[in-house]
DSSP file (Angstrom, degrees, kcal/mol; ACC not computed):
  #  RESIDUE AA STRUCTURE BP1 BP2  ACC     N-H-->O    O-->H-N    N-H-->O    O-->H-N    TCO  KAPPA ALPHA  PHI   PSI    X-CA   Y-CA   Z-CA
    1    1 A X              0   0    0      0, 0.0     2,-0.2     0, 0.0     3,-0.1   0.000 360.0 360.0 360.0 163.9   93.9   74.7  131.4
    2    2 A X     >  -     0   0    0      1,-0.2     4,-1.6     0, 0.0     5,-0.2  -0.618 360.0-103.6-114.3 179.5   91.5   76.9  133.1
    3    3 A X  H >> S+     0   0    0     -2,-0.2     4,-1.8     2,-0.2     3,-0.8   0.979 118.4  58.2 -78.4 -72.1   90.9   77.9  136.6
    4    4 A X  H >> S+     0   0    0      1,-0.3     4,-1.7     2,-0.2     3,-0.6   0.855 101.9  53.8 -26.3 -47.4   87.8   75.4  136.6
    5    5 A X  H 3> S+     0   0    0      1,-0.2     4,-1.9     2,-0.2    -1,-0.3   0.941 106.3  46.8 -75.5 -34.3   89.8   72.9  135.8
    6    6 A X  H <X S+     0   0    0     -4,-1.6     4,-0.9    -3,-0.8    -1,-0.2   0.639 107.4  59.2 -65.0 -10.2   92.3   73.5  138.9
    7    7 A X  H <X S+     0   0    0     -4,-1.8     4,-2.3    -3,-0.6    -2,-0.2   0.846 107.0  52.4 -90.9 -46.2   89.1   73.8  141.1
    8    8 A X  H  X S+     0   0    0     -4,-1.7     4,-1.1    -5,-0.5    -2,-0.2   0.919 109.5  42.5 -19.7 -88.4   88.5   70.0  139.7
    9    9 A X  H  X S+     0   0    0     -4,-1.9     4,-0.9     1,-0.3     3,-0.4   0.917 116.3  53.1 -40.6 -73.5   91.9   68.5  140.5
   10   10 A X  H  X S+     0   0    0     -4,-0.9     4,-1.4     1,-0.3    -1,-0.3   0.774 110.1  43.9 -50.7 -50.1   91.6   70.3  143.9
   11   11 A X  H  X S+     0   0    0     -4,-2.3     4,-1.3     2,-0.2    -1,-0.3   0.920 120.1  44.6 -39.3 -70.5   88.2   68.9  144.7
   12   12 A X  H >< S+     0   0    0     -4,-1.1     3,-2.5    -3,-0.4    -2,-0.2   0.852 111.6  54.9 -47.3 -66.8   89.5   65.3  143.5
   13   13 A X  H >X S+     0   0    0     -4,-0.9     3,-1.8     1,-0.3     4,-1.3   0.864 110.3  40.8 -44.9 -91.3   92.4   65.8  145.2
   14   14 A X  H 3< S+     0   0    0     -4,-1.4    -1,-0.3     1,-0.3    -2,-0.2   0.536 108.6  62.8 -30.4 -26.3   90.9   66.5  148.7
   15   15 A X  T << S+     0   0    0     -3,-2.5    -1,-0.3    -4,-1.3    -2,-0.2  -0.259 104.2  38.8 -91.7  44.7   88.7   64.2  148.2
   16   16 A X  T <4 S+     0   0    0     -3,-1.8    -2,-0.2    -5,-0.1    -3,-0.2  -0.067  83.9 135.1-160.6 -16.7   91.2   61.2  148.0
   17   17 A X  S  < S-     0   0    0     -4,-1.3    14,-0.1    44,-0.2    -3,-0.0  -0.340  70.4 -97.1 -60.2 112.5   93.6   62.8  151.1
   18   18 A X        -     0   0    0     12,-0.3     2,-0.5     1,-0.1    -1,-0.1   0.063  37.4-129.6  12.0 104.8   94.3   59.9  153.3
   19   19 A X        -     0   0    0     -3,-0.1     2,-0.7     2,-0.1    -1,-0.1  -0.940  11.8-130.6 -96.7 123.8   92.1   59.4  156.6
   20   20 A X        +     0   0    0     -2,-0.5     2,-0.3     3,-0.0     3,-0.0  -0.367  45.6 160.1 -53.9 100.1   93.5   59.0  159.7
   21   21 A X    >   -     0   0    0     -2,-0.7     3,-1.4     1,-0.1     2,-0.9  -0.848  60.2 -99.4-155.6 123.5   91.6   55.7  161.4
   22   22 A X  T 3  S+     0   0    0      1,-0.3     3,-0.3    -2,-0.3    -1,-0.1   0.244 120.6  45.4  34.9 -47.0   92.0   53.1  163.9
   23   23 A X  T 3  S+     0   0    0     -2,-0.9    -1,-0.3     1,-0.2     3,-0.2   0.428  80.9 105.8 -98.2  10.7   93.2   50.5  160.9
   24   24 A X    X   +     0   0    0     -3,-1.4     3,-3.2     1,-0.2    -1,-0.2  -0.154  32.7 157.0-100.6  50.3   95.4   52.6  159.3
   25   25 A X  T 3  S+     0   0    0     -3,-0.3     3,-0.3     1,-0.2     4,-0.2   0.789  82.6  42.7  -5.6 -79.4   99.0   51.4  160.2
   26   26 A X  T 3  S+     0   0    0     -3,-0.2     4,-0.4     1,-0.2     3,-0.3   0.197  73.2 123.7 -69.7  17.6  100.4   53.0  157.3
   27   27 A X  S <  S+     0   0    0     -3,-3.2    -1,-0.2     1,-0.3    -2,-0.1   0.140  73.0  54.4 -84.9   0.7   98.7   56.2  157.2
   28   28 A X  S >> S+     0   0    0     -3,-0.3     4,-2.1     3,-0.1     3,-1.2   0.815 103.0  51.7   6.8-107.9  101.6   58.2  157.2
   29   29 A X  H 3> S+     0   0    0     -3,-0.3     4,-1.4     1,-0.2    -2,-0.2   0.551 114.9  43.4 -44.7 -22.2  103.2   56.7  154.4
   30   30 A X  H 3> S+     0   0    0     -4,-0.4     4,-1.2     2,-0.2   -12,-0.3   0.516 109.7  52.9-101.5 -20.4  100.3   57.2  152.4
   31   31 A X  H <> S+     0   0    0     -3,-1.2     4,-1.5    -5,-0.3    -2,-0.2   0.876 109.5  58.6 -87.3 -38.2   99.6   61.0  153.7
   32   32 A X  H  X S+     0   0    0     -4,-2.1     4,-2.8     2,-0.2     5,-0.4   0.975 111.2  38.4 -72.0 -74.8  103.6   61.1  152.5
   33   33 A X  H  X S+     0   0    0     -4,-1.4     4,-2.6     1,-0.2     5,-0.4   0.987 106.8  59.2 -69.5 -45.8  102.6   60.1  148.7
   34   34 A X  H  X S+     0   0    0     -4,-1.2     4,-2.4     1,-0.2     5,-0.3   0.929 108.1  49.2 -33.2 -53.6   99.4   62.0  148.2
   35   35 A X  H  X S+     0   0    0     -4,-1.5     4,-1.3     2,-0.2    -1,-0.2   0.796 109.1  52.2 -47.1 -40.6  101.6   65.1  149.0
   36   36 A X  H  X S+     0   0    0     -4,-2.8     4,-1.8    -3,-0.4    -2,-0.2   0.901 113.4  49.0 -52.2 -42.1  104.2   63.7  146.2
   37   37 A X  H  X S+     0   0    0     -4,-2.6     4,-3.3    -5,-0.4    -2,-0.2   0.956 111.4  41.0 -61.2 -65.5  101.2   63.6  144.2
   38   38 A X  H  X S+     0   0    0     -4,-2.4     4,-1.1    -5,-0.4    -2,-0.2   0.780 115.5  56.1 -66.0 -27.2   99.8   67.2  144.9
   39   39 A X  H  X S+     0   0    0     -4,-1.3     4,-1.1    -5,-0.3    -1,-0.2   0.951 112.7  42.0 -80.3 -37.7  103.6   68.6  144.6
   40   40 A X  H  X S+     0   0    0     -4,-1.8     4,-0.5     2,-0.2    -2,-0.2   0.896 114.2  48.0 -37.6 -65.3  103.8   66.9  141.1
   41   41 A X  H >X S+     0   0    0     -4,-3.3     3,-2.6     1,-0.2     4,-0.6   0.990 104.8  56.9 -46.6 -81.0  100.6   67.9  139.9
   42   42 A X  H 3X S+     0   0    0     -4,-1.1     4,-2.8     1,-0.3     3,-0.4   0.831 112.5  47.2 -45.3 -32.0  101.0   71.7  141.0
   43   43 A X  H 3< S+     0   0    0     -4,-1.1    -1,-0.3     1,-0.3    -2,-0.2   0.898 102.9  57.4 -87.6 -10.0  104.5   71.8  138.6
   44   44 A X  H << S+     0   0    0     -3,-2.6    -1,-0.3    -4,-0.5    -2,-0.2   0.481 114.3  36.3 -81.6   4.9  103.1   70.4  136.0
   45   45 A X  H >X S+     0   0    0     -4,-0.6     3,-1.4    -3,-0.4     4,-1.2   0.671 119.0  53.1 -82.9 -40.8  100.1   73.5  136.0
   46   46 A X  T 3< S+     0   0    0     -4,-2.8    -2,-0.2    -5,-0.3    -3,-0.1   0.764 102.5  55.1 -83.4   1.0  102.8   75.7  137.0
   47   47 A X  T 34 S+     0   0    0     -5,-0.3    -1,-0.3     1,-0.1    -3,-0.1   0.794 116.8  38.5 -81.2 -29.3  105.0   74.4  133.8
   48   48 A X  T <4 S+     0   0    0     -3,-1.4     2,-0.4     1,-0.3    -2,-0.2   0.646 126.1  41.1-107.8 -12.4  101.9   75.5  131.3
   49   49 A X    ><  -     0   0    0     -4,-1.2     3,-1.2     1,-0.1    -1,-0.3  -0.939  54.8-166.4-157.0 141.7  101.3   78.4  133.2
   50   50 A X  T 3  S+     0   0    0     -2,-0.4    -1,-0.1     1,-0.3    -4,-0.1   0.455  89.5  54.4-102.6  13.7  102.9   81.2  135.0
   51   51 A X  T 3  S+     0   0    0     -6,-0.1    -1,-0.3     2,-0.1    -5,-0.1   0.370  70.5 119.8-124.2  39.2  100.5   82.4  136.6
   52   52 A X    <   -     0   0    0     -3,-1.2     2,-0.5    -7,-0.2   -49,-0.0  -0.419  59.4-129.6 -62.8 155.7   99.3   79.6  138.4
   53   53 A X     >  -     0   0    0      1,-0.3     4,-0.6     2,-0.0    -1,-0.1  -0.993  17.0-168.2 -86.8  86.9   99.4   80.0  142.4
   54   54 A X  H >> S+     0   0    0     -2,-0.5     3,-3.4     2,-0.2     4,-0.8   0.950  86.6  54.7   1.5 -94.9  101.1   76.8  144.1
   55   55 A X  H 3> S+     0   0    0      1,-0.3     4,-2.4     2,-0.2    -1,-0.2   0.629 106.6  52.9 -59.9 -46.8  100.0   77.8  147.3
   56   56 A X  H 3> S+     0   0    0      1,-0.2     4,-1.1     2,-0.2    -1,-0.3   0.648 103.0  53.0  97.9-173.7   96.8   78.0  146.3
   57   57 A X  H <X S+     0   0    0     -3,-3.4     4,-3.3    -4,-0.6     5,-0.4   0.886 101.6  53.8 -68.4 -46.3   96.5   75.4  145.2
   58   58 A X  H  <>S+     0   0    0     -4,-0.8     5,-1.4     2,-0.3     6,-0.8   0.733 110.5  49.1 -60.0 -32.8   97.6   73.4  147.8
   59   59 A X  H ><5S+     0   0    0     -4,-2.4     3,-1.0    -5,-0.2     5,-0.3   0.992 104.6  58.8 -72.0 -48.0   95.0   75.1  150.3
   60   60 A X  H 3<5S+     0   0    0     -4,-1.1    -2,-0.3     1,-0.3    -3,-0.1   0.935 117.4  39.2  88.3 -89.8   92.2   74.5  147.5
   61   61 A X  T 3<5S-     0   0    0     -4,-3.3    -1,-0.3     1,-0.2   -44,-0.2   0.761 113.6-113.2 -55.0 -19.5   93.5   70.3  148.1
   62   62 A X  T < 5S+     0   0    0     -3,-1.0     3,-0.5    -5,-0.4    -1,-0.2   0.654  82.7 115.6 103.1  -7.9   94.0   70.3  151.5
   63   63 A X  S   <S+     0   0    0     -5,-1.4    -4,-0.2     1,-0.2    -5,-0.1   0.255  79.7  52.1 -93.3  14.5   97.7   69.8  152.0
   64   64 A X              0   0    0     -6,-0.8    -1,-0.2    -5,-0.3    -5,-0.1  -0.168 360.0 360.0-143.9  37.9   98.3   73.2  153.6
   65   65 A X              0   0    0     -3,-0.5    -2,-0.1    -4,-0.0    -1,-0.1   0.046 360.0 360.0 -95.2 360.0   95.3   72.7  156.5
């Protein structure tokens, strides 16, 4: 994969994080797997490549805001 393609995911990615709102009981729980998600994802790019940046990535999604 290329660095364009990790600027993808992270766009997608950020754009699908959870929003906190009035009807969202479970929003939490949801905020909890999206992160499962983004932690997954980032070892399977750091498994094909070594020099991917975890962290990041993980600013680049949104989980580290």
């Amino acid at each position: 994969m290329t660095r364009k393609d990790y600027i993808a995911f992270a766009r997608i990615l950020r754009e699908i994080k959870p929003r906190k709102d009035n009807s969202a009981d479970d929003y939490g729980a949801k905020l909890s797997q999206w992160g499962k998600m983004i932690e997954a994802i980032a070892g399977v790019f750091e498994d094909g490549n070594e020099r991917f940046d975890r962290e990041k990535f993980f600013k680049a999604c949104g989980y580290l805001d």
